[in-house]
C-alpha positions in Angstrom: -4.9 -0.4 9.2 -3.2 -3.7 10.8 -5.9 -5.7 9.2 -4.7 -5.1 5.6 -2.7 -8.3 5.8 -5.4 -10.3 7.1 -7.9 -8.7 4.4 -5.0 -9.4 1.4 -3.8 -12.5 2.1 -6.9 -14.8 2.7 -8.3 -13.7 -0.5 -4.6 -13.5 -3.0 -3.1 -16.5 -2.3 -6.4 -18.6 -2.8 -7.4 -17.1 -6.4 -3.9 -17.6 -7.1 -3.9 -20.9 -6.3 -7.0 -21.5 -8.0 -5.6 -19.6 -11.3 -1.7 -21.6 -11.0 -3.5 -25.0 -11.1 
């Protein structure tokens, strides 16, 4: 599946943002 980075990324690096601040 080429849409695994488009389904990991949008979702990782927000709630990991959300959970480093």
């Amino acid at each position: 599946m080429g849409n695994s980075k488009y389904t990991y990324w949008p979702a990782l690096p927000q709630r990991t943002n959300s959970n480093s601040a």
